[in-house]
N, C-alpha and C positions, 0 to 999 in steps of 0.2 A: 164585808170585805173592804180594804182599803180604797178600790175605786170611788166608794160612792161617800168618800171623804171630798173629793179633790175632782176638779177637773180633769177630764181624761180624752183619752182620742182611743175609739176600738174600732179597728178595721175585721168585716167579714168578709173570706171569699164564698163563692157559693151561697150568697145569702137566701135564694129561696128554692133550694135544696129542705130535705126535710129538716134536718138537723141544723143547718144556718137561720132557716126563718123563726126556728123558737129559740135558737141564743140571738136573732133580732129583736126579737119580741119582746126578751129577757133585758136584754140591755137599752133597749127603747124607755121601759119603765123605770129602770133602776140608777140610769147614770144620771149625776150630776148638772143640772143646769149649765150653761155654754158647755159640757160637752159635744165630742163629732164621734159619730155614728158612721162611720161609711161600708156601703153594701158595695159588692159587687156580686154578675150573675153573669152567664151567657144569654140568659133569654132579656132582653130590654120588657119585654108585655111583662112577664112576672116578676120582674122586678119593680115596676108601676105599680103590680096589683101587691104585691110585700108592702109598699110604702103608703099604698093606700088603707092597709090594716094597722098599720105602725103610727 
């Protein structure tokens, strides 16, 4: 895919929802160096624990 050409910014909401944490997970390994990744959740603890697996 074109992202993992280029620099990119991908915002999740719900990231440690079922479905948010594996297009984290996803996008954790696949983007481009100085890319931004930004999560968000309602819970702050699982969202610690998403970023400590990422």
């Amino acid at each position: 895919m074109s992202y993992q050409l280029k620099k990119s910014v991908v915002v999740i909401t719900g990231a440690t929802g079922p479905i948010g944490s594996k297009f984290a997970e996803h996008f954790a390994e696949t983007l481009p160096p100085n890319s931004l990744l930004v999560l968000s959740s309602r819970s702050r603890t699982r969202l610690g624990d998403l970023k400590a697996c990422i």
